[in-house]
CHARMM-style PDB file with segment names, atoms N, HN, CA, C and O in Angstrom:
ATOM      1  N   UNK     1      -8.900-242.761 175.689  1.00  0.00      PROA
ATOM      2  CA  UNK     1     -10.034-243.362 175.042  1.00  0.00      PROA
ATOM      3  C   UNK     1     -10.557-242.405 173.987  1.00  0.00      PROA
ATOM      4  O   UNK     1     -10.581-241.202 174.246  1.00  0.00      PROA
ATOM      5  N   UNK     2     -10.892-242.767 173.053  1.00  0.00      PROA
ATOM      6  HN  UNK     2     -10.872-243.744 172.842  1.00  0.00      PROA
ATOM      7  CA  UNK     2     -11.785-242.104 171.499  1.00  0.00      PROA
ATOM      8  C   UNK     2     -13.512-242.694 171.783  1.00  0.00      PROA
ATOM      9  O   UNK     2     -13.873-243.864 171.909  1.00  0.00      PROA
ATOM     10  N   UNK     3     -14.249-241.602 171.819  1.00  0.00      PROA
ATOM     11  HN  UNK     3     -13.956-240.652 171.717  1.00  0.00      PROA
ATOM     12  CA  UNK     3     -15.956-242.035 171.672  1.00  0.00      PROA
ATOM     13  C   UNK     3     -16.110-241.378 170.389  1.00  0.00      PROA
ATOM     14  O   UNK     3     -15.772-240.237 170.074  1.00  0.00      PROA
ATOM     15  N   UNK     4     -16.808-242.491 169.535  1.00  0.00      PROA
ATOM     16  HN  UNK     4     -17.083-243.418 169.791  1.00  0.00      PROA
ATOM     17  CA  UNK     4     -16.890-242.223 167.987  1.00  0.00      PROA
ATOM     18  C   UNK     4     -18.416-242.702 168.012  1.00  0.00      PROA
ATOM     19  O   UNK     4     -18.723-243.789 168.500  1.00  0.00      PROA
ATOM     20  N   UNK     5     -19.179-241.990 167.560  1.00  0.00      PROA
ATOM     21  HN  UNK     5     -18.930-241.106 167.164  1.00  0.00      PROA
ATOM     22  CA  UNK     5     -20.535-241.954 167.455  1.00  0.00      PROA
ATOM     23  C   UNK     5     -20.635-241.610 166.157  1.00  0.00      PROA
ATOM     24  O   UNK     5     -20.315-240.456 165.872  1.00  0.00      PROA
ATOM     25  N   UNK     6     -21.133-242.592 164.990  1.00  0.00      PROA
ATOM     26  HN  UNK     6     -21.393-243.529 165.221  1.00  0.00      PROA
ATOM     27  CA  UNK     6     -21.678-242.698 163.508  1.00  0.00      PROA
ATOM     28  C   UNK     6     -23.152-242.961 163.880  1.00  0.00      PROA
ATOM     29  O   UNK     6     -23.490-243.769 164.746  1.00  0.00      PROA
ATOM     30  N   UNK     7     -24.180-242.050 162.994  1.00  0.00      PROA
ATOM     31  HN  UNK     7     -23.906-241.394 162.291  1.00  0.00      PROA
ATOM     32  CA  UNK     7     -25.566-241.708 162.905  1.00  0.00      PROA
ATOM     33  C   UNK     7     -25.414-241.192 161.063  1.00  0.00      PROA
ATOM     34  O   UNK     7     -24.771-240.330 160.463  1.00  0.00      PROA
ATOM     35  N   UNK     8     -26.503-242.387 160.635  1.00  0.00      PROA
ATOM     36  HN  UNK     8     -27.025-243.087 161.123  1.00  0.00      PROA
ATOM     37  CA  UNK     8     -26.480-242.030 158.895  1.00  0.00      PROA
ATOM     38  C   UNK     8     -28.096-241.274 159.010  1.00  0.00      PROA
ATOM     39  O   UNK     8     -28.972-241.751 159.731  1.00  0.00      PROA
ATOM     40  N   UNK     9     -28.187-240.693 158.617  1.00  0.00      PROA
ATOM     41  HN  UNK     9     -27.476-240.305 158.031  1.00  0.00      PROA
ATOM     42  CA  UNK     9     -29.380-239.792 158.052  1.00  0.00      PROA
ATOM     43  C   UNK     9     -29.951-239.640 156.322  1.00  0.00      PROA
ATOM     44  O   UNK     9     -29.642-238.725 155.559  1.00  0.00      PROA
ATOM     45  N   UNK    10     -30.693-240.611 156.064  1.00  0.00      PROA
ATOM     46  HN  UNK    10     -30.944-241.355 156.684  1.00  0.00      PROA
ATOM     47  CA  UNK    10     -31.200-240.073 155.124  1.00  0.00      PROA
ATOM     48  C   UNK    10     -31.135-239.033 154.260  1.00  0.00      PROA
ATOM     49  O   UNK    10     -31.692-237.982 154.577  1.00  0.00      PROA
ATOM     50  N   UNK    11     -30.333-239.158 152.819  1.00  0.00      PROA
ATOM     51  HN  UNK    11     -29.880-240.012 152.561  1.00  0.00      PROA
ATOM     52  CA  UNK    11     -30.417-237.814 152.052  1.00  0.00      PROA
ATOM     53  C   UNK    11     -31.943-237.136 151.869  1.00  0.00      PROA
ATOM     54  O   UNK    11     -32.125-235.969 151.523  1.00  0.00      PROA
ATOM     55  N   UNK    12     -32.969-238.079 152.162  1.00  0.00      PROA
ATOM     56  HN  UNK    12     -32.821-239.027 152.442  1.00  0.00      PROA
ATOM     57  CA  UNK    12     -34.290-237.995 151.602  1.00  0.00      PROA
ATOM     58  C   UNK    12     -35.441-237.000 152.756  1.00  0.00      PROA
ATOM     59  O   UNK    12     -36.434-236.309 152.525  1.00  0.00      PROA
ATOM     60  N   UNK    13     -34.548-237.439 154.290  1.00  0.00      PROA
ATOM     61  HN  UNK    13     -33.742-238.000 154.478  1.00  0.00      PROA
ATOM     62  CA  UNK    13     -35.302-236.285 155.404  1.00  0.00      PROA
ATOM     63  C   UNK    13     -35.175-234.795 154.836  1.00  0.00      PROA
ATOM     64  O   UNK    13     -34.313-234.286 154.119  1.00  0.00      PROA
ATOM     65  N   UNK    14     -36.246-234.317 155.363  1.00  0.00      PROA
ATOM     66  HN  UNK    14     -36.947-234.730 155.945  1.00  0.00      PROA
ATOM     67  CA  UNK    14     -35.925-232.620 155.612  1.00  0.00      PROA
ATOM     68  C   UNK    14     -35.200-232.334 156.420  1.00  0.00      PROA
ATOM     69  O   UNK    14     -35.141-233.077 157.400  1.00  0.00      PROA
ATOM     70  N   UNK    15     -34.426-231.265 156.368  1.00  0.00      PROA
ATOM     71  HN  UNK    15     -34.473-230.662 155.572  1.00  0.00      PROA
ATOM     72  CA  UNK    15     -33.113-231.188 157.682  1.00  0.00      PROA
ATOM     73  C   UNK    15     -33.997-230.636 158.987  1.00  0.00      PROA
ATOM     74  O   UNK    15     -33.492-230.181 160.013  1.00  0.00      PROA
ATOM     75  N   UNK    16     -35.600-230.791 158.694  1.00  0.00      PROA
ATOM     76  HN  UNK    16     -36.010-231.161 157.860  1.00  0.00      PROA
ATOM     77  CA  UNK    16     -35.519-230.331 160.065  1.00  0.00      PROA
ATOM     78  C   UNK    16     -35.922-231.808 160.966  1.00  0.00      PROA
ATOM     79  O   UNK    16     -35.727-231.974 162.170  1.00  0.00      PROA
ATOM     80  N   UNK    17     -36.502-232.744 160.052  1.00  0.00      PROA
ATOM     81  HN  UNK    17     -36.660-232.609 159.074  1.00  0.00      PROA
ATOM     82  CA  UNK    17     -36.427-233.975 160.762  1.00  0.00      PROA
ATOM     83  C   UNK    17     -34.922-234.594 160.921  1.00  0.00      PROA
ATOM     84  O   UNK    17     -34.805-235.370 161.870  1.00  0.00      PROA
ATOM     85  N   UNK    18     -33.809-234.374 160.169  1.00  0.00      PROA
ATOM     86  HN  UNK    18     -33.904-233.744 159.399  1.00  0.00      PROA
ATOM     87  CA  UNK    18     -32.572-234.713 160.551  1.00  0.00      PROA
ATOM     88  C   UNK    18     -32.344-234.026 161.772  1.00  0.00      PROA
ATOM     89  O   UNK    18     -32.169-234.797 162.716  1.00  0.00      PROA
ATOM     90  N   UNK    19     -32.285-232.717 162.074  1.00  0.00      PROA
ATOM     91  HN  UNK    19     -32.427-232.090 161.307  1.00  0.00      PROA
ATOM     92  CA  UNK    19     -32.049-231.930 163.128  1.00  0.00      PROA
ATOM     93  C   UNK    19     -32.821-232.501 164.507  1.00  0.00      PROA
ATOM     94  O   UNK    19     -32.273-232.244 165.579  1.00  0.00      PROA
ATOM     95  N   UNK    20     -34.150-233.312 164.518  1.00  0.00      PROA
ATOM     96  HN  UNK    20     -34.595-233.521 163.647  1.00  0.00      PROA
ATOM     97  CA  UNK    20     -34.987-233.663 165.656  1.00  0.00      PROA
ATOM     98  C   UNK    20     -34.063-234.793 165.793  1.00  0.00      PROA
ATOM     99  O   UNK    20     -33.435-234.898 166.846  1.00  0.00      PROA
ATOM    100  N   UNK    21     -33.862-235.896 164.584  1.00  0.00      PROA
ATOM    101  HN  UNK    21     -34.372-235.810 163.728  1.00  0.00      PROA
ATOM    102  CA  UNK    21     -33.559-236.964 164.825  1.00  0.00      PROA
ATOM    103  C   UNK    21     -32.635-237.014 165.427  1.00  0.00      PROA
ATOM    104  O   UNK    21     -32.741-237.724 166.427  1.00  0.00      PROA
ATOM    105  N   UNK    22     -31.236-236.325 165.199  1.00  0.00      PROA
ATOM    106  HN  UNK    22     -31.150-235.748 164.387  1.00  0.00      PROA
ATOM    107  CA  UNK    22     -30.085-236.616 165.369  1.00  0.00      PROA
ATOM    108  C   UNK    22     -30.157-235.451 167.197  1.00  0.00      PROA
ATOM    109  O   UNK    22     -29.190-235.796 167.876  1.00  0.00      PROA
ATOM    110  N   UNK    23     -30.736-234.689 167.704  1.00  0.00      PROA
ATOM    111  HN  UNK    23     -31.521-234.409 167.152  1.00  0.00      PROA
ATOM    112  CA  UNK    23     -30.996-233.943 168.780  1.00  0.00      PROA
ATOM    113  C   UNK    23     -31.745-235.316 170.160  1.00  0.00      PROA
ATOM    114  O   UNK    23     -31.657-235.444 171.381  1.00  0.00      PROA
ATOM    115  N   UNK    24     -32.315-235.946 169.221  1.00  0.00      PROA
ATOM    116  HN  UNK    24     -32.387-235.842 168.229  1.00  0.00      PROA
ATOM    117  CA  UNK    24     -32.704-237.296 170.178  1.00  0.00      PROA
ATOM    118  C   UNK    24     -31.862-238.271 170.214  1.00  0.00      PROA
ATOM    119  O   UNK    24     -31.932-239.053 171.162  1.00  0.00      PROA
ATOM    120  N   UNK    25     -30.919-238.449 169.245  1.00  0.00      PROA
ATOM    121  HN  UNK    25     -30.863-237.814 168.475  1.00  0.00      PROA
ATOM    122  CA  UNK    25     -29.995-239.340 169.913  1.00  0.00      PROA
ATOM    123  C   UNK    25     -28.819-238.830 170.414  1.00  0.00      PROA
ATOM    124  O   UNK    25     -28.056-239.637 170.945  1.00  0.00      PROA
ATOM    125  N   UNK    26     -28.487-237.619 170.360  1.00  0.00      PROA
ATOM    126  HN  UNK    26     -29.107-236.963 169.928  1.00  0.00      PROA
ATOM    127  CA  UNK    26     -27.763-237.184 171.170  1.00  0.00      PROA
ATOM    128  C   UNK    26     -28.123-236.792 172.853  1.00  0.00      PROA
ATOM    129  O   UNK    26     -27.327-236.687 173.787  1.00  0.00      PROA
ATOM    130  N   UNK    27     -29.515-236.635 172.849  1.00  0.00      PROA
ATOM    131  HN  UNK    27     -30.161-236.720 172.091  1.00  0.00      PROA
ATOM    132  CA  UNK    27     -29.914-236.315 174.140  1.00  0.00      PROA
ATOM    133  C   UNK    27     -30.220-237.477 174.813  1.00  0.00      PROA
ATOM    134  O   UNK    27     -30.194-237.423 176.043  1.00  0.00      PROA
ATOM    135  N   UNK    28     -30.563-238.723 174.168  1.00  0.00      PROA
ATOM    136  HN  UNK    28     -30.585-238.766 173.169  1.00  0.00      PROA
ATOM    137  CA  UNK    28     -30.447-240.071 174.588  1.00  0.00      PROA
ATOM    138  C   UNK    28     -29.271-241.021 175.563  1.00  0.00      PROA
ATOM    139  O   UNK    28     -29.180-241.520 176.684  1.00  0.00      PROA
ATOM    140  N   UNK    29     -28.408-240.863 174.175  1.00  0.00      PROA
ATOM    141  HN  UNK    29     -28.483-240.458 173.264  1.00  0.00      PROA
ATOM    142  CA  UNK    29     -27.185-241.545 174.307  1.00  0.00      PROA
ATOM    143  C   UNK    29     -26.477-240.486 175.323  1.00  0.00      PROA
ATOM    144  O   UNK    29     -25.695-240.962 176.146  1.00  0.00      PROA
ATOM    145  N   UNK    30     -26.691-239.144 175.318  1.00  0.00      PROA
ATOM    146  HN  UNK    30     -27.327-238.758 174.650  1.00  0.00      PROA
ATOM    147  CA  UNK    30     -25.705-238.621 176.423  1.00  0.00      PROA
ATOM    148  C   UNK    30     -26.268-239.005 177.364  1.00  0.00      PROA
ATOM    149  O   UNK    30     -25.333-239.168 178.148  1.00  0.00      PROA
ATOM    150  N   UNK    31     -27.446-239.372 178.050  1.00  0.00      PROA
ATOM    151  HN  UNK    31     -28.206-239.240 177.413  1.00  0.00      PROA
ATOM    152  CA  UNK    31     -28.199-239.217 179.278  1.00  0.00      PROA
ATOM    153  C   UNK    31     -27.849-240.483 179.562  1.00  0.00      PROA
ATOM    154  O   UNK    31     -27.654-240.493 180.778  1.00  0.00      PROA
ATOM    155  N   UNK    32     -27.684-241.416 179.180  1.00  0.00      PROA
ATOM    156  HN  UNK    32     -27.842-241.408 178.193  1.00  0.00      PROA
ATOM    157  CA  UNK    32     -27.427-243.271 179.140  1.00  0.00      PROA
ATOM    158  C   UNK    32     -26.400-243.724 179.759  1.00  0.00      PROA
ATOM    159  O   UNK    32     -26.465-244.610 180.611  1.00  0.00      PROA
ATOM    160  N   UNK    33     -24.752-242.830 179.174  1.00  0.00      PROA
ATOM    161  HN  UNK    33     -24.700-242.110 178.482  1.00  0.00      PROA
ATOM    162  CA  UNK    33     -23.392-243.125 178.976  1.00  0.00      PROA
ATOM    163  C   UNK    33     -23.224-243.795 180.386  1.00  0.00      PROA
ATOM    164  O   UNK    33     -22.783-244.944 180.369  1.00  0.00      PROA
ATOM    165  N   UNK    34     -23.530-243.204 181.672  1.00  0.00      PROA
ATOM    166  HN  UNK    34     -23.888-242.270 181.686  1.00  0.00      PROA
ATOM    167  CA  UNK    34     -23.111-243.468 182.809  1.00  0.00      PROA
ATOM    168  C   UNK    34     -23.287-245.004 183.042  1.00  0.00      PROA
ATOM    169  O   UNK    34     -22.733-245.634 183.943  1.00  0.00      PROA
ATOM    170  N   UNK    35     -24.176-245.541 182.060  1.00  0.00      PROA
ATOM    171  HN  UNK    35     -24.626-245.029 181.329  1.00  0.00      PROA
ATOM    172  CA  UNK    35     -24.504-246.839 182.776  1.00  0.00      PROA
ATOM    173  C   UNK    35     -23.538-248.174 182.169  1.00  0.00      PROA
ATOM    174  O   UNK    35     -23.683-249.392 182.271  1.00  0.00      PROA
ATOM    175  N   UNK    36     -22.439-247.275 181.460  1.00  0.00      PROA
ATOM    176  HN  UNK    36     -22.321-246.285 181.377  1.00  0.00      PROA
ATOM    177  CA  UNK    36     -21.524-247.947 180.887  1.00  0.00      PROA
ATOM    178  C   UNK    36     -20.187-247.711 180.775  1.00  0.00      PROA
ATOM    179  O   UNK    36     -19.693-246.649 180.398  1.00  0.00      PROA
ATOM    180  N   UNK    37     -19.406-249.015 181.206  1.00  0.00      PROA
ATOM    181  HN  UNK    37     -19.807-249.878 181.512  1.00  0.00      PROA
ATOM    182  CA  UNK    37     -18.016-248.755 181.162  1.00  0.00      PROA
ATOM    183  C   UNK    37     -17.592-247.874 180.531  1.00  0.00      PROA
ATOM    184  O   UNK    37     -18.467-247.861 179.665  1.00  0.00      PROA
ATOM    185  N   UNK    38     -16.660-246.781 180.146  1.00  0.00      PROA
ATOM    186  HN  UNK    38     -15.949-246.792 180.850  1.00  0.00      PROA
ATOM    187  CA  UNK    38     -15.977-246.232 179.492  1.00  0.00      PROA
ATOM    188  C   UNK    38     -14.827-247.112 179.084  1.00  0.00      PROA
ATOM    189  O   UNK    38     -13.837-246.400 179.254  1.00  0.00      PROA
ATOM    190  N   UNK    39     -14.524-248.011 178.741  1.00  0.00      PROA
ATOM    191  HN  UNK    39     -15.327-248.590 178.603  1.00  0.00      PROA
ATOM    192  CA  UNK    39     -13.423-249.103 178.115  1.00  0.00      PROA
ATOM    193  C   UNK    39     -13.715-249.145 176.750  1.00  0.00      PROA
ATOM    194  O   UNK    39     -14.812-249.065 176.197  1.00  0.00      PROA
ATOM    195  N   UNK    40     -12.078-249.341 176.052  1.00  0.00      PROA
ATOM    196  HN  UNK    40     -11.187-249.405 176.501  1.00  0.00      PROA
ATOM    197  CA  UNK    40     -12.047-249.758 174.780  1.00  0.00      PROA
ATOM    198  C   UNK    40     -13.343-250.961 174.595  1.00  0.00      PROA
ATOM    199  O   UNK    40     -13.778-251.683 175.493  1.00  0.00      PROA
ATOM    200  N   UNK    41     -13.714-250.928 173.406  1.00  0.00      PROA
ATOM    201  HN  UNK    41     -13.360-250.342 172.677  1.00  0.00      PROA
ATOM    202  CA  UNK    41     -14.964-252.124 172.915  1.00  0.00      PROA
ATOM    203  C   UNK    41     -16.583-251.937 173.294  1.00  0.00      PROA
ATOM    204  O   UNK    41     -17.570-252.411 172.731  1.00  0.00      PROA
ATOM    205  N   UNK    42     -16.476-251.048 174.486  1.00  0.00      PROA
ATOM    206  HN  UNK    42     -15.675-250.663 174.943  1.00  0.00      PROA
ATOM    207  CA  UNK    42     -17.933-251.233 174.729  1.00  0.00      PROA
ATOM    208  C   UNK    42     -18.452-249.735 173.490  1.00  0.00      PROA
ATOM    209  O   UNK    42     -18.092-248.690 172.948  1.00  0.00      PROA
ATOM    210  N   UNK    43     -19.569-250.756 173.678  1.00  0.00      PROA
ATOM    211  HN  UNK    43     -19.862-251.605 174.119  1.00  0.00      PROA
ATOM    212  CA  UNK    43     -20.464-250.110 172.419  1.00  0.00      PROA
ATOM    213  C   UNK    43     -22.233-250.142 172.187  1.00  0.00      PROA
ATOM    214  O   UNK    43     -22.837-251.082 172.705  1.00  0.00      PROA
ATOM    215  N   UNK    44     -22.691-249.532 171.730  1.00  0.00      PROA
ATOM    216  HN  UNK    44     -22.201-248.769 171.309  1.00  0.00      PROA
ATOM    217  CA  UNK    44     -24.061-249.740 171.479  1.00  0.00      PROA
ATOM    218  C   UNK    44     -24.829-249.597 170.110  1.00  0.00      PROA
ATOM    219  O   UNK    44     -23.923-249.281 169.339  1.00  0.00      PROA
ATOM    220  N   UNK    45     -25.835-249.646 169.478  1.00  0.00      PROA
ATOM    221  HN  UNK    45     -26.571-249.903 170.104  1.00  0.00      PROA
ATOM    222  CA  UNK    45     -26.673-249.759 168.356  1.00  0.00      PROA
ATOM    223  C   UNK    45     -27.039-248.545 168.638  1.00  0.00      PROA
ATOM    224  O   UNK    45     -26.829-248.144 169.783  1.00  0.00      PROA
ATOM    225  N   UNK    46     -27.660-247.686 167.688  1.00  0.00      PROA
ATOM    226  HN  UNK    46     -27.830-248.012 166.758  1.00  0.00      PROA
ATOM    227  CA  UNK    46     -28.293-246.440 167.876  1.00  0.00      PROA
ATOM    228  C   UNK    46     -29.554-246.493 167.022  1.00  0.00      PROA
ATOM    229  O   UNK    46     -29.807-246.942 165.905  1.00  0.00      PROA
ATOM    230  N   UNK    47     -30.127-245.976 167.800  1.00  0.00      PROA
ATOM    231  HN  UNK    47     -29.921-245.611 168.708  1.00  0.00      PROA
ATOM    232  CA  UNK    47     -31.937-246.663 166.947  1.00  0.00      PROA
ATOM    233  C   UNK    47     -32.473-245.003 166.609  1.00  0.00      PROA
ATOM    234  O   UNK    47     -32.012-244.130 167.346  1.00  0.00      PROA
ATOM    235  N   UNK    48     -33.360-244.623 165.590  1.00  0.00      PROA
ATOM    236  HN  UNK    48     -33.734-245.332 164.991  1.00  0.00      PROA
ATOM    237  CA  UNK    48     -34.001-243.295 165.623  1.00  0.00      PROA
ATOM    238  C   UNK    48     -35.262-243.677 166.283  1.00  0.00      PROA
ATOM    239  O   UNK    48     -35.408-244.689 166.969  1.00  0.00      PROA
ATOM    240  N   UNK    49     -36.418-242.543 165.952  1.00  0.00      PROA
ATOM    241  HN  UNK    49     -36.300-241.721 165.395  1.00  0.00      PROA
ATOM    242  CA  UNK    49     -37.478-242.706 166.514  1.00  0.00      PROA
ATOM    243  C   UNK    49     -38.468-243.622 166.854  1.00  0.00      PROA
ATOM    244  O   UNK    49     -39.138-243.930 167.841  1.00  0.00      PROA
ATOM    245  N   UNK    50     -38.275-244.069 165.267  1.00  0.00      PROA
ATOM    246  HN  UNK    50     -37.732-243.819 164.466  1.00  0.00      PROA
ATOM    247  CA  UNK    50     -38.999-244.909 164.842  1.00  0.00      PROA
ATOM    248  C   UNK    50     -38.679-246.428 164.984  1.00  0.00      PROA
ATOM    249  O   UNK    50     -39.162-247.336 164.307  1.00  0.00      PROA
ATOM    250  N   UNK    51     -37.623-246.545 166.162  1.00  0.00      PROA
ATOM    251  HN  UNK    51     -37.231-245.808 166.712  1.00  0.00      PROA
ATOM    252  CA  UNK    51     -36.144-247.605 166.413  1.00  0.00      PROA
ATOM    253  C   UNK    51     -36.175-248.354 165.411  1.00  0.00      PROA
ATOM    254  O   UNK    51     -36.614-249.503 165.464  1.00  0.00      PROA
ATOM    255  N   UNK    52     -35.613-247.692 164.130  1.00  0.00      PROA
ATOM    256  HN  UNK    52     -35.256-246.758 164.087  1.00  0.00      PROA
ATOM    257  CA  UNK    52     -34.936-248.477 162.934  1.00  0.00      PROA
ATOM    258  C   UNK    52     -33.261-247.929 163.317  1.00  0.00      PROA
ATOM    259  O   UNK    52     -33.152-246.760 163.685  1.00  0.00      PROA
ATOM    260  N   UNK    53     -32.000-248.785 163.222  1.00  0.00      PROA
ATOM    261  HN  UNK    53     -32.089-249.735 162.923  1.00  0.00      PROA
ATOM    262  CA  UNK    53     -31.416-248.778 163.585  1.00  0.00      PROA
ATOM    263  C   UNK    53     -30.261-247.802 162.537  1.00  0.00      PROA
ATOM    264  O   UNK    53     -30.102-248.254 161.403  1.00  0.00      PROA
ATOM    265  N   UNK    54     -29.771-246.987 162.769  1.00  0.00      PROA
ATOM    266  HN  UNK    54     -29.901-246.620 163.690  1.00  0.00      PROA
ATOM    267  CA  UNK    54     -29.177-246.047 162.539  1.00  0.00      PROA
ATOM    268  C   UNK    54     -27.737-245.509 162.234  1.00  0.00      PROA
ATOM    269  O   UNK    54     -27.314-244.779 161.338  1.00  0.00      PROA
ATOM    270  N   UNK    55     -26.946-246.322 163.631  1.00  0.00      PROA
ATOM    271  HN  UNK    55     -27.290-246.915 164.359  1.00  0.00      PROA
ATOM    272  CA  UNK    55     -25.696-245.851 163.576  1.00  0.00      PROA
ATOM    273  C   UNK    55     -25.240-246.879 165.052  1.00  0.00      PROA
ATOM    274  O   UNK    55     -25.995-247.709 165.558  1.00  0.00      PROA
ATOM    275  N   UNK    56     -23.877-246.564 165.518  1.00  0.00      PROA
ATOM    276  HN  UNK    56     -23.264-245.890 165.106  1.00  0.00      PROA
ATOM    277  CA  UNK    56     -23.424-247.324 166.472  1.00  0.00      PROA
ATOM    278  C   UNK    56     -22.457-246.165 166.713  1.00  0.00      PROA
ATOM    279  O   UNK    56     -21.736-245.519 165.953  1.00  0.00      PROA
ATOM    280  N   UNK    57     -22.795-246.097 168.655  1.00  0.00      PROA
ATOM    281  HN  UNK    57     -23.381-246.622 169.273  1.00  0.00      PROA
ATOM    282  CA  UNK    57     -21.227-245.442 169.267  1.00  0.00      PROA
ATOM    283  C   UNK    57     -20.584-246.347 169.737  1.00  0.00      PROA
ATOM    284  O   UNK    57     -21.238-247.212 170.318  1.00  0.00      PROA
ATOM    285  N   UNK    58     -19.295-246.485 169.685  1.00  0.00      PROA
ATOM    286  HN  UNK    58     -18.763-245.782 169.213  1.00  0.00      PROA
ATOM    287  CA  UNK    58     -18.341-247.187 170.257  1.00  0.00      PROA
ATOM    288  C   UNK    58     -17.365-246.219 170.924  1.00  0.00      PROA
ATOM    289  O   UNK    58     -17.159-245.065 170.546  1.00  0.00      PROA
ATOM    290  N   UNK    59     -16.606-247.025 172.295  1.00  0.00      PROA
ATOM    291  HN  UNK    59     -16.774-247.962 172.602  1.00  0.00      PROA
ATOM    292  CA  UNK    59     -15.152-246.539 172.773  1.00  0.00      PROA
ATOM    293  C   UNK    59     -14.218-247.120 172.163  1.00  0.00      PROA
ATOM    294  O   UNK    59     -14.362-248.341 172.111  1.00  0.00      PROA
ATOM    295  N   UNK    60     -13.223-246.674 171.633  1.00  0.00      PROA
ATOM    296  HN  UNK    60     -13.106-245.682 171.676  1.00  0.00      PROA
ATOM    297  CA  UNK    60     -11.838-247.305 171.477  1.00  0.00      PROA
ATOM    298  C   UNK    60     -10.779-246.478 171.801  1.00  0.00      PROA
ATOM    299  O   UNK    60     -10.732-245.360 172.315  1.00  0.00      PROA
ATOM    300  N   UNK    61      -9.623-247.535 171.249  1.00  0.00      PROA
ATOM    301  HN  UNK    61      -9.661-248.443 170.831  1.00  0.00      PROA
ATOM    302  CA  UNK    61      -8.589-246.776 172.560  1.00  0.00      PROA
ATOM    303  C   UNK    61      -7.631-245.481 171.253  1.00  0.00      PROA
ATOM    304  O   UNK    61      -7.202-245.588 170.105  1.00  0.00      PROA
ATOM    305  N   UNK    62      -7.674-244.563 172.115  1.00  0.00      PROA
ATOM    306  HN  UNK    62      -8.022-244.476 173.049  1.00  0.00      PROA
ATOM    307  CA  UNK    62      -6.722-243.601 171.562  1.00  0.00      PROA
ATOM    308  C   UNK    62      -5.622-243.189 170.868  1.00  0.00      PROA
ATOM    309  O   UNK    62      -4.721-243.874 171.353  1.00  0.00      PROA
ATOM    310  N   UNK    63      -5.089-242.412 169.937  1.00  0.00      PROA
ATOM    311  HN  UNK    63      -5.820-241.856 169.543  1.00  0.00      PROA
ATOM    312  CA  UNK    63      -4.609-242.574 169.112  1.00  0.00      PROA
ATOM    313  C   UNK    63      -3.337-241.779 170.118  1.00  0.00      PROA
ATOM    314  O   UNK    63      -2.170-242.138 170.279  1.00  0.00      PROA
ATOM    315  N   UNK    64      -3.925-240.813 170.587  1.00  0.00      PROA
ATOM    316  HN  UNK    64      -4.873-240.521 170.457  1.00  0.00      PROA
ATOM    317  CA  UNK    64      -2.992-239.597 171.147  1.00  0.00      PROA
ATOM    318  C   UNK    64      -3.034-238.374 170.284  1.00  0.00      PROA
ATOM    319  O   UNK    64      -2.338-237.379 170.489  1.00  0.00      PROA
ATOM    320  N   UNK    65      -3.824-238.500 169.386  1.00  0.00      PROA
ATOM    321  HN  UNK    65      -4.389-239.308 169.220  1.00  0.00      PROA
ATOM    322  CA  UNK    65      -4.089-237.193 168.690  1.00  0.00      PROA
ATOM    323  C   UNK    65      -5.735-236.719 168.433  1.00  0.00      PROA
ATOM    324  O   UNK    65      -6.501-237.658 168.222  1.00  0.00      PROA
ATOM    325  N   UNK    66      -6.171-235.703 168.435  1.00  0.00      PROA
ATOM    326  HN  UNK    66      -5.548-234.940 168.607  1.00  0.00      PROA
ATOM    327  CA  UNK    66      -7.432-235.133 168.188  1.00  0.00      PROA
ATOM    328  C   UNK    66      -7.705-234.783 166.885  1.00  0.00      PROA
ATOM    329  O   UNK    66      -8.615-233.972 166.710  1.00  0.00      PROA
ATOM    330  N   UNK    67      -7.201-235.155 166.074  1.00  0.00      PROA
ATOM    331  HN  UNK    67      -6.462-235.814 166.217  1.00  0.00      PROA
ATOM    332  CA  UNK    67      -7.478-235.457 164.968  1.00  0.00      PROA
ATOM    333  C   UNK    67      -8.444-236.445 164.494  1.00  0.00      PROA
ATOM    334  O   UNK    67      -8.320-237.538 165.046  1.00  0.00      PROA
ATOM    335  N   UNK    68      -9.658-236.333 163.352  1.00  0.00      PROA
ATOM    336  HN  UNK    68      -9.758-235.445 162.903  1.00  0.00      PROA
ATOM    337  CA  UNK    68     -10.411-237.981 163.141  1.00  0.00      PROA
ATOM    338  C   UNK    68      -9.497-238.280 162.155  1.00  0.00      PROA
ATOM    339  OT1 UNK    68      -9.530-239.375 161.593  1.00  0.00      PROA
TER     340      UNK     68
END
């Protein structure tokens, strides 16, 4: 399985609100994962603070390389 997590950030934040923002959805979405299949397709919306919607992680299935 591949977990691909896209989060767009504003050229217009200060990097230290990019740095909060993107530290909350990582501390989010990691704390969450368990409550979801690990299977190709499942997926979710990723909201920032302010839950304007952001980015989407998805599972899909593997390439066999660690390469993006």
């Amino acid at each position: 399985m591949k977990f691909v997590l896209e989060v767009n950030v504003p050229d217009t934040e200060p990097a230290s609100t990019a740095v909060r923002e993107l530290s909350r959805v990582l501390r989010y979405w990691g704390g969450n994962l368990h409550h979801y299949a690990l299977a190709p397709g499942t997926g979710e919306t990723v909201y920032d603070s302010g839950y304007r919607e952001v980015g989407r992680w998805t599972i899909t299935e593997s390439t066999g390389s660690t390469d993006s």
